[in-house]
N, C-alpha and C positions, 0 to 999 in steps of 0.2 A: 511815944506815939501821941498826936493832937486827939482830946476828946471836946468833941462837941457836939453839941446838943442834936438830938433828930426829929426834925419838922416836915410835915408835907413840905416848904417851899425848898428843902436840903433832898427832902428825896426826889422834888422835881426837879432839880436841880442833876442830881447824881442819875438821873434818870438821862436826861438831856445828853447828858455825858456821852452814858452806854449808848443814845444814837448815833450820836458823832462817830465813834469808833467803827459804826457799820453805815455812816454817810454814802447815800451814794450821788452824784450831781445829777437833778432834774432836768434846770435848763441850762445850756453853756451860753455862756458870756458871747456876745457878738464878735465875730472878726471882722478886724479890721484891714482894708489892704495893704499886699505887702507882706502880711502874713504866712508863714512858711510853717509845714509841718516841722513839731521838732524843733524849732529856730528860739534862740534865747536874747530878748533885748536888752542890754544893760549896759550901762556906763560907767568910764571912772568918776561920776559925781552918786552913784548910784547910794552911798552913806548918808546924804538927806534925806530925812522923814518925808514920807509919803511921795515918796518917789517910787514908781512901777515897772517894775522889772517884767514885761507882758512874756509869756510863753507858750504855746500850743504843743499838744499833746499831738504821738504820734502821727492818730489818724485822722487828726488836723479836725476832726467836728467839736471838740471842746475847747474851748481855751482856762487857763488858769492863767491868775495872777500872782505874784509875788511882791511884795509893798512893804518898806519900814514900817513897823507900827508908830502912829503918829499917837498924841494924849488921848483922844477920844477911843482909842484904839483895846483901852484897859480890860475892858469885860468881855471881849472877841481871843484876846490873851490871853484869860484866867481860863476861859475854857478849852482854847485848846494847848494851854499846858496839863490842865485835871487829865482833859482827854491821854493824851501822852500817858502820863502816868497813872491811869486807870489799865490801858491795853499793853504797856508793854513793861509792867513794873521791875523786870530787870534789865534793862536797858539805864535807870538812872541810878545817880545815888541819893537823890531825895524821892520821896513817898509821897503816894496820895494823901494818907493821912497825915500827914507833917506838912501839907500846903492846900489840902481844903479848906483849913479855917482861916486862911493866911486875910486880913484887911484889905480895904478895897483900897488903901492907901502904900499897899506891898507893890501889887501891881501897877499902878502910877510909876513907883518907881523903877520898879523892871526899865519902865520905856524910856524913863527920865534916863536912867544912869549909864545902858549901853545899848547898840541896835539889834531889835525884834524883829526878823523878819516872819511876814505870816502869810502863806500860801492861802489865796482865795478860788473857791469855786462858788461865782455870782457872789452871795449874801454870807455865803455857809466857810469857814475858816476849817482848813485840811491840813495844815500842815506848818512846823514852825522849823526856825535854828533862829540862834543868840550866836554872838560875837562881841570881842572884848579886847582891849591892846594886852596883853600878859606882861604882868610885871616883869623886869628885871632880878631874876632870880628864884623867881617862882613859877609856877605850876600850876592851874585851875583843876577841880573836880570837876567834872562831865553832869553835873545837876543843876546848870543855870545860875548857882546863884552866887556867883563870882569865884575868884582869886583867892589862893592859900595857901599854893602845896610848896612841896620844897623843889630847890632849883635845879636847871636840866643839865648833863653832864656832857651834851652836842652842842652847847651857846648857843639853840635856837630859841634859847627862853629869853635872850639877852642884846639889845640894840633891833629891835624890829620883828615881833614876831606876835599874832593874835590868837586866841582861844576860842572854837567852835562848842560851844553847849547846845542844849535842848532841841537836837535834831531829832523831829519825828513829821512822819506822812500819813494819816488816816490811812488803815489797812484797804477799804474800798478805792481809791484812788493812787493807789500803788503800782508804778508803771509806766505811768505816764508822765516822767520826766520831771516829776516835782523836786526828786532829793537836787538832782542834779542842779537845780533851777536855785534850790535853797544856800548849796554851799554854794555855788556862782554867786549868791548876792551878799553872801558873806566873804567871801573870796575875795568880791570887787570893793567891799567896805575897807576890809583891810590893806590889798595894794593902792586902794586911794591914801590910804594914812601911810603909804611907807613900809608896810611888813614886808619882810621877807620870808616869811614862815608860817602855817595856819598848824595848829597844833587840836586834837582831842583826844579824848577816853570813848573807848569801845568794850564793851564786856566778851570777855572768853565766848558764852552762850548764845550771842546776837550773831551768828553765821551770816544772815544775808546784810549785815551792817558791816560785815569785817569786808565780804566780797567788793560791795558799794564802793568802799571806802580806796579799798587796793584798785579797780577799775579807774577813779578818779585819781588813780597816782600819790596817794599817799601811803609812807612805811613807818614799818616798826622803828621807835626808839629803844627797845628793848628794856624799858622801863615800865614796871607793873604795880598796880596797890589794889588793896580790897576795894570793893565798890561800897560797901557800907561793913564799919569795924564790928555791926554785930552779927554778922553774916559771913564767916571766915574760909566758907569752899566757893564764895563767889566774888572772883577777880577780874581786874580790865588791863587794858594796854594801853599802852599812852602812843599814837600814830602821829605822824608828818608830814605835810605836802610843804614842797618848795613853790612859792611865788616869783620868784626873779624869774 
């Protein structure tokens, strides 16, 4: 467990948090023409930074965005990874407390090293997923913070295939078409590079993550591991969608 120190600006901070998690959007972002309830804009160049994936919600009065996190993008990051892991702490296998005190130089590199995408409503950041090429042979853990595991036994870990981490949606804006929007831009990151496979970890306990995930066509590998070794009744699943 990270120990660090507790200051008003850490409890203002961890305060800010617990909003986020009950965010609800004030004003929606302008539509633009053209815009379609439901309708998801992206392209195959959609893996450059600060490129905008535009999306509208159902009943078409909000709009959300979806955007690579570009460098400036760091501190919109760190909150709404904390957020994540504040509201749905079994959903990862890293903690709140083991990336609260993480540097402000941790997060830079998040953005540097593979693409962040972070769901916008106006000013206010709801929602994230990471994406990553998977090595040749290996396997990522479902906690963001890359590449480790051992290799897949279907060869989709091998010649073409990417890792989805750090998928989450502020529970107040759940619904409205964001997860969908999130793996679409992670989706289109990776058949722009070539994958043929999008690969992640789902926890046994995460029911409406497992549904999501089967609706959007992805299955079982039939490959399992603990979500964290000091916690031995709580397991995930390793799932797959096909890109070709």
């Amino acid at each position: 467990m990270h120990v660090f120190p507790w200051s008003p600006d850490t409890a203002a901070f961890v305060n800010g948090i617990r909003k986020l998690t009950r965010f609800r959007p004030r004003q929606p972002i302008a539509r633009k023409p053209g815009d379609a309830p439901g309708c998801i804009m992206c392209c195959a160049r959609a893996a450059s930074r600060g490129t905008i994936l535009r999306m509208i919600t159902g009943d078409a009065k909000v709009l959300f965005e979806i955007r690579r996190a570009a460098p400036d993008d760091w501190a919109a990051l760190r909150r709404i990874r904390l957020a994540a892991l504040a509201e749905a702490p079994y959903a990862f296998g890293s903690t709140l407390d083991r990336e609260i005190g993480l540097p402000d130089r941790h997060w830079r590199a998040r953005i540097a090293v593979f693409p962040q995408f972070i769901a916008w409503a106006g000013a206010e950041p709801v929602g994230l997923a990471a994406g990553y090429v998977e090595p040749a042979g290996d396997a990522a853990h479902g906690d963001g913070t890359g590449p480790g595991r051992e290799g897949r036994e279907d060869g989709a870990g091998a010649g073409g295939s990417w890792h989805l981490v750090s998928m989450w949606v502020s529970p107040q804006v759940r619904g409205n078409g964001i997860a969908d929007g999130l793996v679409a831009a992670v989706s289109a990151c990776a058949r722009a590079d070539g994958a043929r496979h999008l690969t992640l970890w789902v926890t046994d306990v995460n029911g409406r993550a497992q549904a999501f995930y089967r609706r959007r066509g992805f299955r079982s590998t039939g490959r399992r591991q603990l979500v964290r070794p000091e916690e031995p009744g709580h397991w995930e699943e390793e799932q797959v969608l096909n890109l070709s």
